[in-house]
N, C-alpha and C positions, 0 to 999 in steps of 0.2 A: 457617573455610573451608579444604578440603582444596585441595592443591596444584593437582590438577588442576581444580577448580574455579575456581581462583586465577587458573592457566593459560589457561582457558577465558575470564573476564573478559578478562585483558590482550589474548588475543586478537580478541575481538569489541571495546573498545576501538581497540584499534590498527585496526580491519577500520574501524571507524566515522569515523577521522579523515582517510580518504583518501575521493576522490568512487570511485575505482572500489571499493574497498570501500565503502563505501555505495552504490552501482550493483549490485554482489551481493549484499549480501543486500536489499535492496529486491525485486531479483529473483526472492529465495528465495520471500520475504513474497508476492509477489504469484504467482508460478506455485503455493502453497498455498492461498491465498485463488482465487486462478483454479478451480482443482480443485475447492476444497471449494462455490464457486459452482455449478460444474457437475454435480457431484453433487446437491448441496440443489437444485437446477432442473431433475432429474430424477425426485425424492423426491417433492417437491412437483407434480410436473406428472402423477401420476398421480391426483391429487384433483382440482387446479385447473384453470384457462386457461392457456396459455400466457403468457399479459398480465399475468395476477396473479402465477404459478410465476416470472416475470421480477423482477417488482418486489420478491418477497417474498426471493427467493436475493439479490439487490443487494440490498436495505436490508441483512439481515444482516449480510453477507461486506464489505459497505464498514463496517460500523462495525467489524468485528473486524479488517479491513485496515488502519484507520485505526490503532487502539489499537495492533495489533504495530507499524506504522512509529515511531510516538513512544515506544515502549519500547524496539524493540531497531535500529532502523537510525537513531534521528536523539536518541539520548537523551544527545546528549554537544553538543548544538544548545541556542539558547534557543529557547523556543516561543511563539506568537503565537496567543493560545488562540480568540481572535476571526477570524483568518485560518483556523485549523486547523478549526473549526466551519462558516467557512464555503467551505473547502476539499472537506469531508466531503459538505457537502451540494450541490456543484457534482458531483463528483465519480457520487453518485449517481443526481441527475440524467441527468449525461450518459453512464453503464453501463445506465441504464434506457432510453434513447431509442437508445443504439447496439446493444443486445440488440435489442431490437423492429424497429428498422430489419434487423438479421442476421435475426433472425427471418418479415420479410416479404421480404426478397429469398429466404432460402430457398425459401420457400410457393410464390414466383414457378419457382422452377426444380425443384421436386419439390411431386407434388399433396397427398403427405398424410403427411410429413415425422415420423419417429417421435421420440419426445421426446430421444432418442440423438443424434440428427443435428440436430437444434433445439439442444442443449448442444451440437456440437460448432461452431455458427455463433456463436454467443454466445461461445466462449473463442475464434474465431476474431476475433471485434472487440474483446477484453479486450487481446488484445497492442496494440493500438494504441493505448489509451487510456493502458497503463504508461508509456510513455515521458513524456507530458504528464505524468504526475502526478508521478513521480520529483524532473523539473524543477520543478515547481509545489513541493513540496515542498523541495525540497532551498533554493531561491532565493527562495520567499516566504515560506513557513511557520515553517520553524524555521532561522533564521538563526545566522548564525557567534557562538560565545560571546565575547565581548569579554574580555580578559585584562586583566584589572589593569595596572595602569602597576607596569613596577618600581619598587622604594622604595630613595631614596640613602640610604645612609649616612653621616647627618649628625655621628660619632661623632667624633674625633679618637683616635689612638690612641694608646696609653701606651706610653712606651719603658722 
């Protein structure tokens, strides 16, 4: 491993051992996944429904949400692979039901809403959802690594 690579670890390490480094990049991870949500739900909604173009940019973007937080924001955590499973799929759920809901208040306040402004309601309710999950994540899912008990030295020493 070259220096700066090296560098690089220790940094995202060290980033990882504090909440507000872990509060940044969680942040990073999720305004990426936000984006690329909103992109894919605009890719997509030129074939589909809205309703499907909804569901299908969430499932993706939450499994690949998921995998980046357990690789680079919480990999220095244990993980709780039964909590994280069904963290994933809470989490889904509740991006697909808060999209849809963005998506019908829109419809309520403009008639015929271009698929532009449909994504921009959808990352409008994505912020809200980040901070729950962050939490949820950081205090259920993958919890603090427990650190060995120091080992006395039972030795006696030679003079």
């Amino acid at each position: 491993m070259g220096s700066h690579s090296r560098r690089a670890a220790e940094l995202l390490g060290g980033l990882r051992g504090h909440v507000v480094g872990q509060a940044a990049m969680f942040t990073a991870v999720g305004a990426a996944t936000t984006l690329a949500n909103a992109v894919l739900y605009v890719l997509l909604r030129g074939t589909f429904s809205a309703e499907l173009s909804n569901v299908l940019s969430v499932l993706i973007t939450t499994i690949a949400s998921s995998i980046a937080h357990r690789r680079w924001v919480f990999a220095d955590r244990d993980e709780h692979p039964t909590r994280m499973h069904l963290q994933t799929f809470v989490v889904f759920l509740y991006y697909c039901a808060s999209n849809q809901i963005a998506l019908w208040l829109l419809g309520l306040a403009v008639d015929t809403p271009s698929s532009t402004a449909e994504a921009a309601a959808v990352v409008a309710m994505a912020l809200f959802g980040g901070t729950s999950r962050f939490l949820a994540l950081r205090l259920w899912v993958f919890t603090r690594r427990r650190r060995p008990a120091p080992q006395l030295n039972t030795e006696v020493p030679m003079c």
